[in-house]
MIMARDO-310047 format. One record per residue: x, y, z of N, C-alpha, C in turn. Coordinates in pm, whole numbers, padded with zeros to 5 digits, always signed. Example, Ala and Ser with C-alpha at 12.3 -4.5 7.8 and 13.67 -1.06 7.14 Angstrom:
% MIMARDO-310047
+01319-00569+00780+01230-00450+00780+01320-00330+00780+01285-00225+00708+01367-00106+00714+01290+00003+00787
//
This chain:
% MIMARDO-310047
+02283-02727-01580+02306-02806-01699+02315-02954-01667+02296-02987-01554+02318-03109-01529+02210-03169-01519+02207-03325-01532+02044-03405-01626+02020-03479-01425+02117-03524-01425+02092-03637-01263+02085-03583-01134+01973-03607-01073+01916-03534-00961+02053-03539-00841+02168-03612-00845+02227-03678-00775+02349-03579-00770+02365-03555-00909+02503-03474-00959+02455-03266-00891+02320-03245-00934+02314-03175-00904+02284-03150-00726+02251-03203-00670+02260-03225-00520+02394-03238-00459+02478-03323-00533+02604-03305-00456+02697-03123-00537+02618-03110-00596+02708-02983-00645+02631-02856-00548+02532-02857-00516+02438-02762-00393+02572-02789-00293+02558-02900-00255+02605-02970-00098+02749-02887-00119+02864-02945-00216+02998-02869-00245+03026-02705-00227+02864-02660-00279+02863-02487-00319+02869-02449-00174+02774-02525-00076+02734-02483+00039+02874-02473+00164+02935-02593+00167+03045-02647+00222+03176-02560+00192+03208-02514+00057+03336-02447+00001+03258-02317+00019+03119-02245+00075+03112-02105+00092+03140-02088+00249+03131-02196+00361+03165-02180+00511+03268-02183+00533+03369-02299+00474+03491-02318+00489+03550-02183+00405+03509-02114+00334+03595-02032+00245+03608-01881+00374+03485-01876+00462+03439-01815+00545+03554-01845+00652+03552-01966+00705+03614-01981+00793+03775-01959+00788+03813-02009+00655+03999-01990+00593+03994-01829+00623+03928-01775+00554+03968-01625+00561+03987-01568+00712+03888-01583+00790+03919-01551+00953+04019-01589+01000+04040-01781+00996+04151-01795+01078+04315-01711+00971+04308-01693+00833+04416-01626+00754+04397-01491+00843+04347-01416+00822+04358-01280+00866+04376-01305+01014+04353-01396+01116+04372-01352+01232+04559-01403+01267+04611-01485+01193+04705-01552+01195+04794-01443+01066+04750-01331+01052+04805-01249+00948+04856-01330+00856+04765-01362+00742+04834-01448+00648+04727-01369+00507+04782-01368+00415+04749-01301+00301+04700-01419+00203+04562-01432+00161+04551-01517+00101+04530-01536-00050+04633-01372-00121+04518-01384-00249+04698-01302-00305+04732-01388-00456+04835-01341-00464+04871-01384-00618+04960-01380-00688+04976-01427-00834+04918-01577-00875+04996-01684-00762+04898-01831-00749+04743-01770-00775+04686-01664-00688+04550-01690-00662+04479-01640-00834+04553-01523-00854+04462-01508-00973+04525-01604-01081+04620-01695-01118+04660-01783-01186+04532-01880-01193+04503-01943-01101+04412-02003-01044+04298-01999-01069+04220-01907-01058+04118-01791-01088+04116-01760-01257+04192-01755-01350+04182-01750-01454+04190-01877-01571+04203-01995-01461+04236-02103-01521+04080-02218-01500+04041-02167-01388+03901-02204-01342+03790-02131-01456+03873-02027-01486+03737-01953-01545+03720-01977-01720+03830-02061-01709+03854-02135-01906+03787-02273-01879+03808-02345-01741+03740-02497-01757+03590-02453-01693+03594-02329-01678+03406-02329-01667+03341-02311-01765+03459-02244-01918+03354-02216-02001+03356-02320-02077+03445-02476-02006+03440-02609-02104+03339-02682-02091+03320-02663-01917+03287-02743-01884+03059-02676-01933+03069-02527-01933+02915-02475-01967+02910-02527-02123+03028-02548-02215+02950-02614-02302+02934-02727-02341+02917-02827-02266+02810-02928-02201+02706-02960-02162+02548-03048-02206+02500-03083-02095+02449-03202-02059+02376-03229-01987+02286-03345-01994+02412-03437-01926+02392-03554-01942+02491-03685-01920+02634-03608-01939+02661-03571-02100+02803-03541-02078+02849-03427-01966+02750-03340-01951+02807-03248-01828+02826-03315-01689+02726-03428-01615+02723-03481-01535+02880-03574-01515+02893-03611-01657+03004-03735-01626+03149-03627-01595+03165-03518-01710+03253-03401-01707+03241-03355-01572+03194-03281-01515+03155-03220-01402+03248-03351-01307+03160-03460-01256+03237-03562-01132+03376-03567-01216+03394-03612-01302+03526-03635-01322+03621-03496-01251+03595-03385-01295+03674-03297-01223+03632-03275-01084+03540-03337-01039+03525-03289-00863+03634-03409-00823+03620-03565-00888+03711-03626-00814+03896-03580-00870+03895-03572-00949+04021-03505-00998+04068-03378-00915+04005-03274-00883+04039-03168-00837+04060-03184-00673+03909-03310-00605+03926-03298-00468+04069-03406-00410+04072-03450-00523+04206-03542-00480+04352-03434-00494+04358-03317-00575+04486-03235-00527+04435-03150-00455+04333-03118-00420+04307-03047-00307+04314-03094-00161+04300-03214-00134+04334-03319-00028+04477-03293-00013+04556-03311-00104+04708-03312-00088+04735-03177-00037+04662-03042-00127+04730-02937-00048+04693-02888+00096+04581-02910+00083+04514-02871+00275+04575-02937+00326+04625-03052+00358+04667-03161+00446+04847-03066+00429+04923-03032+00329+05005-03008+00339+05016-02875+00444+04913-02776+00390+04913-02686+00416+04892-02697+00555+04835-02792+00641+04788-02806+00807+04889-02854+00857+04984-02933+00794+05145-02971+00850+05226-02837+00879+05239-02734+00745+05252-02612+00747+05256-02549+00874+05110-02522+00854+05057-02432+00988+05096-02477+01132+05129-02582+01160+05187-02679+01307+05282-02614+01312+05380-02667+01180+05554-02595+01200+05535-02464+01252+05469-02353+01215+05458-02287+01200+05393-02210+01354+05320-02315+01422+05291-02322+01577+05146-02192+01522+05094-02209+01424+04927-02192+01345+04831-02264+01444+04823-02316+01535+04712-02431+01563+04562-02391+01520+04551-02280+01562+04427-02251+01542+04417-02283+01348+04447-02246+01282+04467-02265+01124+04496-02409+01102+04589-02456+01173+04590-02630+01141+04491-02673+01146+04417-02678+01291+04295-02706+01324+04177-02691+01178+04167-02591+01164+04051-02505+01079+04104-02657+00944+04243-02626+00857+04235-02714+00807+04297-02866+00823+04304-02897+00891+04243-03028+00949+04142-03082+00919+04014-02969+00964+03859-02991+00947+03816-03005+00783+03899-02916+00727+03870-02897+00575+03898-03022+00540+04026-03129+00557+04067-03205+00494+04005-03302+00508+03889-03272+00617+03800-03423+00652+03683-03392+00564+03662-03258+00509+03503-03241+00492+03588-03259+00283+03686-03227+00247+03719-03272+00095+03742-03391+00100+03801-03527+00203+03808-03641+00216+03675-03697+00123+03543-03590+00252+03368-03677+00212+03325-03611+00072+03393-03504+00040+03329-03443-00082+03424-03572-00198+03523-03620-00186+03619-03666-00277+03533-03826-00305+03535-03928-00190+03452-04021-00164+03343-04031-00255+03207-03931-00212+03103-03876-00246+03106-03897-00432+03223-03819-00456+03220-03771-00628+03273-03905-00666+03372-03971-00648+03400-04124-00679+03284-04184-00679+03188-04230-00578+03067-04302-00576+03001-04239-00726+02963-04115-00697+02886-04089-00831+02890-04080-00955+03033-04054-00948+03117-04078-01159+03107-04232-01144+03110-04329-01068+03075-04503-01093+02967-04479-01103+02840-04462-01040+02681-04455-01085+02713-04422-01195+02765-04316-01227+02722-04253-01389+02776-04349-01518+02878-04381-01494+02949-04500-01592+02856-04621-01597+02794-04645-01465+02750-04775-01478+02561-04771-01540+02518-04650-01514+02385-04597-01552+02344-04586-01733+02448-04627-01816+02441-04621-01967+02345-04747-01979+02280-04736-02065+02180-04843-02083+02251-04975-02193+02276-05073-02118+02318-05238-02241+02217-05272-02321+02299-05310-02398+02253-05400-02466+02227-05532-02455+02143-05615-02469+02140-05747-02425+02127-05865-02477+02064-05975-02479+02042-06101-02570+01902-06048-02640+01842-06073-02730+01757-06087-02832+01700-05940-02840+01830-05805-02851+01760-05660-02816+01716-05645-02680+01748-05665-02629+01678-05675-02444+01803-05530-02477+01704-05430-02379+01824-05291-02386+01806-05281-02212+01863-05168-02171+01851-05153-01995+01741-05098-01940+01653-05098-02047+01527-05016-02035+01443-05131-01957+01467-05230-02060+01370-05351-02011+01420-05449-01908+01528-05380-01820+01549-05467-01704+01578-05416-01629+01583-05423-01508+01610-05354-01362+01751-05276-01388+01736-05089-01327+01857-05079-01332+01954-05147-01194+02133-05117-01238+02161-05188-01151+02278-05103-01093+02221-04982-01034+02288-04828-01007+02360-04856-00827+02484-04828-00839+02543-04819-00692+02476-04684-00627+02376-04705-00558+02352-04573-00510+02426-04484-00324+02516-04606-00323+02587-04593-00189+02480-04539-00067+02547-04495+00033+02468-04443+00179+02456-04331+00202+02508-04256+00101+02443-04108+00094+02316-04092-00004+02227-04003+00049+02088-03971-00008+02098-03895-00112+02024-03904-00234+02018-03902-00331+01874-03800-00363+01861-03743-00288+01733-03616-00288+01775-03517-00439+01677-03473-00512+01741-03373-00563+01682-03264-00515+01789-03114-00545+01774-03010-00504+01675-02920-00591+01557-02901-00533+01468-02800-00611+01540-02675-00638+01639-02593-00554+01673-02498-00553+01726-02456-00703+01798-02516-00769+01820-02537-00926+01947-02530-00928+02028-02617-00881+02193-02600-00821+02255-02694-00976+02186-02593-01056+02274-02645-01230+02350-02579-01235+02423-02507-01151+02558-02418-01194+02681-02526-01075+02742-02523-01165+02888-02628-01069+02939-02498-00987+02986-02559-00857+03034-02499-00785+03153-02438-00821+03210-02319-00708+03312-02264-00819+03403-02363-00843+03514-02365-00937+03639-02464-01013+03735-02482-00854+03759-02569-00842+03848-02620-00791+03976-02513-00740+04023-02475-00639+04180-02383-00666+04156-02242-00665+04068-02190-00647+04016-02060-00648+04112-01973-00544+04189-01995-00445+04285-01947-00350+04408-02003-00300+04510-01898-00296+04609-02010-00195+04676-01877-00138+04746-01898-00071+04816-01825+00030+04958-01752-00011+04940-01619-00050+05074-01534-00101+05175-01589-00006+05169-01636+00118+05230-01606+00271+05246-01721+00333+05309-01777+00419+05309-01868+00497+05169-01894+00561+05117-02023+00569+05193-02131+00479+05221-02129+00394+05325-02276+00328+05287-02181+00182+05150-02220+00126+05093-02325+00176+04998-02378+00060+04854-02364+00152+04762-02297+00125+04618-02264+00218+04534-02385+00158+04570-02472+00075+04502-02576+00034+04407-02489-00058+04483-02424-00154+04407-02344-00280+04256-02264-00198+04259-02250-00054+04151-02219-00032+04013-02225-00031+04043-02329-00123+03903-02444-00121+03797-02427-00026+03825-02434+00090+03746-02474+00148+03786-02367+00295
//
């Protein structure tokens, strides 16, 4: 549902990233006996599955602008809980799991970054108005396209990655960083 080659590329990149890391949480959880799926998780899980059906009836521009707004919204409390959750796991003498999210909190850091850059493209991509009808059509756009590449994905990555919060940890730690990642 999404119109900008940009929005849908970073939502591939997110799908791809939150299916290894989701890979990797579960190993180091189960090897560190930790239970990761519990009243939080389906709370979570049922709350994702009401802002997916807000966010599917949307498309074009408004889904694009909807969509980043909640990747930067969501990856910014998701930052807070992995990072909590890797303090956690230390106390806890977890290393191997700190470690794991550690790594997560660097790779939602670039996903968080990433979605900021692109909800500004998108705000700033509306076409002005100008002196004598001059609209943005008839002048250079003037799009932040930052230092990440801007390819779009043939694959057809119009479905948003899953919602934000999809897991957290019944168990010590307490917080798996919603499992995100």
């Amino acid at each position: 549902q999404a119109q900008s080659p940009e929005v849908k590329q970073y939502a591939q990149t997110v799908l791809q990233d939150h299916e290894r890391m989701d890979q990797e949480l579960q190993q180091s959880a189960q090897q560190a006996g930790i239970q990761l799926e519990g009243k939080a998780f389906q709370k979570k899980q049922e709350d994702g599955k009401k802002d997916m059906k807000k966010l599917e009836a949307k498309s074009g521009k408004d889904f694009d602008k909807e969509f980043m707004s909640r990747m930067v919204k969501d990856h910014k409390s998701d930052l807070k809980e992995v990072q909590k959750a890797a303090k956690d796991a230390r106390k806890q003498n977890q290393a191997a799991l700190a470690s794991m999210l550690d790594q997560a909190a660097t790779g939602i850091q670039g996903h968080l970054e990433q979605a900021k850059r692109i909800e500004k493209s998108l705000g700033e991509s509306r076409p002005a108005q100008g002196r004598r009808g001059e609209t943005g059509a008839d002048r250079p756009a003037t799009r932040d396209t930052g230092s990440a590449g801007t390819t779009s994905s043939p694959s057809g990555a119009t479905t948003p990655p899953p919602t934000e919060g999809t897991r957290d940890s019944g168990t010590q730690p307490q917080s798996s960083g919603g499992g995100k990642y």
